[in-house]
C-alpha positions as CSV (number, residue, x, y, z in Angstrom):
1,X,65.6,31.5,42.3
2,X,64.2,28.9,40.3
3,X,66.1,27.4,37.0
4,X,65.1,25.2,34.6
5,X,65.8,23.7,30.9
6,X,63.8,22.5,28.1
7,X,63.1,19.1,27.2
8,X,61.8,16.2,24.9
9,X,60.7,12.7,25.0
10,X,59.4,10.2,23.0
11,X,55.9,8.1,24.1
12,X,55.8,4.8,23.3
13,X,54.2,5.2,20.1
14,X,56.9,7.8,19.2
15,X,55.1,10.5,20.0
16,X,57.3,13.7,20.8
17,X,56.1,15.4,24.2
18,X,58.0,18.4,25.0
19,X,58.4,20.3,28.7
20,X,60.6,21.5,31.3
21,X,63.0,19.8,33.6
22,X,63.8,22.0,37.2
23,X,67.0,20.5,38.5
24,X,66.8,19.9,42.2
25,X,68.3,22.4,44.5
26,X,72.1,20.9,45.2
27,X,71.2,18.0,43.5
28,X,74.7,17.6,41.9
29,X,76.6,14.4,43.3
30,X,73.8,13.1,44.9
31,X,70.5,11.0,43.8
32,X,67.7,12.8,45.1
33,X,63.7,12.5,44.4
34,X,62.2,13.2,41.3
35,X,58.2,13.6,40.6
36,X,56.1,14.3,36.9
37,X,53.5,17.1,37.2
38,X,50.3,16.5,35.2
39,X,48.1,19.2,34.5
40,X,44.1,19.4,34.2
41,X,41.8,18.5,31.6
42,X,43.2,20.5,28.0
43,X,45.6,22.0,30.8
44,X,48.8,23.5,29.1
45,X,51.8,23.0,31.7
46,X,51.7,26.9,32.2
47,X,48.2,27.2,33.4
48,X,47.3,27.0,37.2
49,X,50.4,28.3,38.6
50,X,52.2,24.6,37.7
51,X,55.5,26.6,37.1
52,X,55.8,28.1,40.4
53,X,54.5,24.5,42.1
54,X,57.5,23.1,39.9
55,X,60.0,25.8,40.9
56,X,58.8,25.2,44.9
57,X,59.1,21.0,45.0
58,X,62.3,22.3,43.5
59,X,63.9,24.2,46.3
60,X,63.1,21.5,48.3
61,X,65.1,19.1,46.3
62,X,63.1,17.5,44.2
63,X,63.5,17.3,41.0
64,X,60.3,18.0,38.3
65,X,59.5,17.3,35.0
66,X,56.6,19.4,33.9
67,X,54.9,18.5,30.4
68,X,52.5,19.6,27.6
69,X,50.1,16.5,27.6
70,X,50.1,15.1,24.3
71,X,48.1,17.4,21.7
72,X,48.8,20.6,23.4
73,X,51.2,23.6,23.5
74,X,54.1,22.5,22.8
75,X,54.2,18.6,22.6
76,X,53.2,16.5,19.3
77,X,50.0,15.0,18.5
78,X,47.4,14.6,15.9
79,X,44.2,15.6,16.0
80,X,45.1,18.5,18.5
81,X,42.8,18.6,21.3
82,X,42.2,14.6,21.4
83,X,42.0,13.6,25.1
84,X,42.4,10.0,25.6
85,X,42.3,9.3,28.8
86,X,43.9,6.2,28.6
87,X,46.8,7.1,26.5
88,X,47.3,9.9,29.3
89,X,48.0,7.6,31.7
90,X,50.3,5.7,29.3
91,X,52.2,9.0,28.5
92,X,52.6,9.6,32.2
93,X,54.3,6.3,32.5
94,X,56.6,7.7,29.6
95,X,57.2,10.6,31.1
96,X,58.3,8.6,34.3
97,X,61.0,7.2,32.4
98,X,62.2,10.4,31.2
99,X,62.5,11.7,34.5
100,X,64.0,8.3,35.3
101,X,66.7,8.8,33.0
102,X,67.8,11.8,34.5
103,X,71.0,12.7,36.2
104,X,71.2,12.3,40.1
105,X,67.7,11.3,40.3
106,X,66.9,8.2,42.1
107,X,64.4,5.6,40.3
108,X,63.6,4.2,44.1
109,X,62.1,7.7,45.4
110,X,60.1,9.1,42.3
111,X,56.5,9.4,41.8
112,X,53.5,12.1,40.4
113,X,52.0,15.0,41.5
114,X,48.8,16.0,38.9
115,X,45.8,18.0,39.6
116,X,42.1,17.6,38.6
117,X,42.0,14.9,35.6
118,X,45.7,15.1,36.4
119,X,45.1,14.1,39.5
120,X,42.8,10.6,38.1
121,X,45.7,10.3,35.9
122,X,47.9,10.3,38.0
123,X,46.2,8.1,40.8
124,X,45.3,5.5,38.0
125,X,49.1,5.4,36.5
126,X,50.4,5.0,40.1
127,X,48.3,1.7,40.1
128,X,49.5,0.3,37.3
129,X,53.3,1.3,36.7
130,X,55.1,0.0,39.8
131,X,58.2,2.3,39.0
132,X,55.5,5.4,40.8
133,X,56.4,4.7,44.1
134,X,54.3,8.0,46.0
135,X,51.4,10.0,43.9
136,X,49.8,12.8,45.1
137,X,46.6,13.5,43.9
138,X,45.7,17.6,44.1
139,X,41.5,18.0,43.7
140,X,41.1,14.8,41.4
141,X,38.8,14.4,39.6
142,X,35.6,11.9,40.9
143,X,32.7,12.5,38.8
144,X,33.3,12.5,34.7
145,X,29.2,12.5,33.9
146,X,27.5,14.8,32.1
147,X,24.7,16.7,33.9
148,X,21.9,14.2,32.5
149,X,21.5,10.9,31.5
150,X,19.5,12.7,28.5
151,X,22.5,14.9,27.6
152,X,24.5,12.4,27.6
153,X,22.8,10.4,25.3
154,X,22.4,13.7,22.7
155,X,26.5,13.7,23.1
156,X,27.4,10.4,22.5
157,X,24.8,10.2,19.8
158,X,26.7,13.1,18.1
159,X,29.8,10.9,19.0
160,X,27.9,8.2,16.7
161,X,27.3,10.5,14.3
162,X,30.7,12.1,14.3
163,X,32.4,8.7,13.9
164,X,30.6,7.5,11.2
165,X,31.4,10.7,9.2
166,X,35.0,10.6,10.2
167,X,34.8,7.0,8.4
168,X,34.0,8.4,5.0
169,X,37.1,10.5,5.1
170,X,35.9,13.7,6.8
171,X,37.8,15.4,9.7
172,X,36.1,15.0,13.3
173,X,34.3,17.5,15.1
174,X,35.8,19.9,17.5
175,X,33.7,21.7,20.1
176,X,34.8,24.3,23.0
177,X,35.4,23.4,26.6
178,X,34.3,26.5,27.7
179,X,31.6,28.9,25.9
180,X,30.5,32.8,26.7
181,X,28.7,31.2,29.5
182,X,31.6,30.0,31.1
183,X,29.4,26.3,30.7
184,X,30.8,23.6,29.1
185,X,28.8,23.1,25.8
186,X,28.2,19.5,25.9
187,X,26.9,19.9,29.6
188,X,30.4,18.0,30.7
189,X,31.4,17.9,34.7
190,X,30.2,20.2,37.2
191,X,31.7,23.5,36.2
192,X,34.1,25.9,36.4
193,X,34.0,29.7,37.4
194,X,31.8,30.7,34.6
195,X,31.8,34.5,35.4
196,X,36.1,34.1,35.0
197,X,35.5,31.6,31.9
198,X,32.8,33.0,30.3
199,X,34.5,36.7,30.0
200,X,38.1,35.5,28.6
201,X,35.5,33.5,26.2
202,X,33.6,36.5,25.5
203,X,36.5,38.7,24.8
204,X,38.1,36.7,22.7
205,X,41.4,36.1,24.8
206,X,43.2,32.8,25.7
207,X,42.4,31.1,28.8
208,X,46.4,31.0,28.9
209,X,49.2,31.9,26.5
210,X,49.1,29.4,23.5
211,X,46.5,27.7,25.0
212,X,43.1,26.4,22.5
213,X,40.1,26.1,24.0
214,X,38.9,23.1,21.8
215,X,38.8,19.6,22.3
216,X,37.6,16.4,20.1
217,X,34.5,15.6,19.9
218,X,35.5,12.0,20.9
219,X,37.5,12.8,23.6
220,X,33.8,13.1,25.7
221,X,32.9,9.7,24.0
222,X,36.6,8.1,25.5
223,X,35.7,10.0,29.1
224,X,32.4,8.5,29.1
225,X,33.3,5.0,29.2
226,X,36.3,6.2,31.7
227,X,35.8,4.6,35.0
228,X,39.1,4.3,36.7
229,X,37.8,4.4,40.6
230,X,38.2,0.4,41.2
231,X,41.6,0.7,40.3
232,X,42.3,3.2,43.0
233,X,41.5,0.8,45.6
234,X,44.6,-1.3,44.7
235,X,47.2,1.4,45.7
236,X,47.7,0.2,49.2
237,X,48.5,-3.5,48.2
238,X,51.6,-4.2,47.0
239,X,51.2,-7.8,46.0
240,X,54.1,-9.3,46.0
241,X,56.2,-7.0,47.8
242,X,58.8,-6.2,45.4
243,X,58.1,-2.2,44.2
244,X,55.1,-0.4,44.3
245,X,53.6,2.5,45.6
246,X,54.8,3.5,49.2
247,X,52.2,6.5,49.6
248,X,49.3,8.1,48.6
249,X,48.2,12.2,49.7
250,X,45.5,13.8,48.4
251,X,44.8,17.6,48.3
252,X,41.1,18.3,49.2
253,X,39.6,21.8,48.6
254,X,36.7,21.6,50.6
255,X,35.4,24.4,48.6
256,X,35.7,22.6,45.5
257,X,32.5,22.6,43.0
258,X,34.0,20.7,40.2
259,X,35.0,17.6,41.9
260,X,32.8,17.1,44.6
261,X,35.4,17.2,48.0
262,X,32.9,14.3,50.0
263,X,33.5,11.8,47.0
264,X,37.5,13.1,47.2
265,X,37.4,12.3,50.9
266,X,35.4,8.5,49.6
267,X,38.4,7.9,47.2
268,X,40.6,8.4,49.7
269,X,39.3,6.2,52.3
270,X,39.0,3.4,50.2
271,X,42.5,3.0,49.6
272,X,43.9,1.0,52.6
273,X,47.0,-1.1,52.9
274,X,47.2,-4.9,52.6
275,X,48.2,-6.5,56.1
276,X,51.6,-7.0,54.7
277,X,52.0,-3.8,54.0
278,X,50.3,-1.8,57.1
279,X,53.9,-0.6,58.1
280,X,55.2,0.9,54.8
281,X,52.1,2.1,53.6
282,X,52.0,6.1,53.8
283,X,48.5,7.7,53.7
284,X,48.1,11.4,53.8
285,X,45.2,14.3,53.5
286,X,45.7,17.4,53.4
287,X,42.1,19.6,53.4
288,X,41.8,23.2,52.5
289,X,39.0,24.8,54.0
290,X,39.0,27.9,52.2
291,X,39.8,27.0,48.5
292,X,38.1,26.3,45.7
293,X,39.1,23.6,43.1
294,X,42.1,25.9,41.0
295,X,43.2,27.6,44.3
296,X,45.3,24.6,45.5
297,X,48.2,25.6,43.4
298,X,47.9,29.1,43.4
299,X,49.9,31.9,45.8
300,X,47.7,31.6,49.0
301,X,48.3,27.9,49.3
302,X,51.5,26.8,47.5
303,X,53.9,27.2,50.6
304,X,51.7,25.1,52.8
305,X,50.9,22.5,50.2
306,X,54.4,22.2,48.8
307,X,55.5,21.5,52.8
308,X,52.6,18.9,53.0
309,X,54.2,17.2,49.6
310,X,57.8,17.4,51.2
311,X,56.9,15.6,54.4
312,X,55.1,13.1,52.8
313,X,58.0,12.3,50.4
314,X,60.2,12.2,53.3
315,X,58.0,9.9,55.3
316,X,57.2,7.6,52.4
317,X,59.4,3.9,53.2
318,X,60.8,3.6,49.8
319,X,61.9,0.3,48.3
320,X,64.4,-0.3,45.9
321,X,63.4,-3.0,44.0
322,X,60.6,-2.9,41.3
């Protein structure tokens, strides 16, 4: 049976995040691993079956730290909804150090496990904080267009437009990620399951307990100058040998129509080790013929993707310096 507690910590611009810590299964007198999950795009930690993934890398003895992203559910944040995508990376690397900080966890075998724009987050962090020494990246998300070069332009004119009025003291737009289609209004991404969407939309419920389906306006004019693919490539090389990543794994739905799976797969394969580091390099994939892009974590493939995670952690050559 899974336990856990609640927790706080403070970003770097002192910014309270709040979430959950689950204690790793006889953990007590002994250092054991410790990984940060990050949740999707306007993702509450609650959503997506994150608590059950949390409570399963638990039993395995890991320890998790499981967070509101900043501007959501529980964790501070002005405006609310305001994804930068960014400062999610930098909160990430916050978040690290939380876990960090926590008893019997060992700062030379932690890392991040996120899923869709958790999943870029998390990739991009990992290549830029050499305390992330394994990320796993579940369905990440590869394509953050809109679905025209003329709809983009009407959205980041509105950005323009938006901007300029926030100038003269008025507050900033807000506009739903999901409308009574099930589409995204500003013609963001490739989709979700609009027939699922669309009727929570159309009903009037919560896509999840607590949970706001509204986001800036500017957070689509931050994602459109977004690009954080190149830095992926640099996972594999540790540069001077001290710290560093130790392994990457991606989770691939191959049924995924939201981030395409064959640019996943792309991703993946261009992350490859320096010669250095060919022998401590871990690479993994794990593909899911059957599932679509929010079945990863749910009940018909946690067990087998949770296992996947613990071998890989396990086979990852850690390094204790930074």
């Amino acid at each position: 049976m899974s336990s856990f507690y609640p927790t706080t910590f403070k970003t770097t611009d002192g910014t309270e995040l709040g979430g959950r810590v689950y204690p790793a299964a006889g953990g007590l007198g002994s250092e054991v691993p410790g990984v940060v999950l990050c949740p999707g795009f306007n993702c509450l930690s609650t959503m997506l079956n994150f608590p059950a993934a949390a409570a399963a890398l638990q039993a395995k003895g890991i320890t998790v730290l499981l967070y509101d992203p900043r501007g959501t559910g529980s964790s501070g944040g002005l405006p609310r909804g305001d994804i930068d995508p960014t400062l999610s990376v930098s909160d990430l690397s916050d978040a690290l150090t939380h876990l960090i900080s926590l008893p019997s966890v060992d700062p030379s075998t932690v890392g991040v496990l996120g899923m869709s724009f958790g999943g870029a987050v998390g990739l991009t962090a990992a290549a830029v904080d050499p305390r992330i020494k394994f990320v796993v990246a579940a369905a990440p998300l590869t394509d953050m267009e809109f679905s025209s070069p003329a709809q983009r332009m009407r959205v980041l004119r509105k950005c323009a437009q938006d901007r300029a009025s926030q100038v003269l003291g008025n507050a900033g737009v807000t506009v739903a990620v999901v409308n009574e289609n099930g589409e995204s209004p500003v013609g963001f991404g490739r989709g979700v399951d609009k027939e699922k969407y669309g009727a929570l939309v159309r009903e009037g419920r919560e896509l999840a307990p607590g949970h706001v389906n509204r986001v800036t306006l500017q957070t689509y004019y931050r994602l459109a100058m977004w690009t954080p693919w190149p830095l992926w490539k640099v996972l594999g090389k540790k540069g001077d040998g001290r710290g560093g990543v130790a392994g990457v794994m991606f989770v691939i739905p191959l049924k995924d129509q939201m981030s395409y799976p064959e640019l996943q797969k792309k991703y993946y394969d261009e992350i490859v080790a320096g010669a250095e580091d060919d022998k401590r390099f871990v690479k993994k994939k794990l593909e899911l013929e059957q599932a679509g892009h929010e079945d990863i974590l749910g009940d018909e493939y946690l067990g087998s993707v949770v296992d996947s995670v613990k071998e890989f952690v396990d086979e990852c050559g850690f390094d204790e310096s930074l």
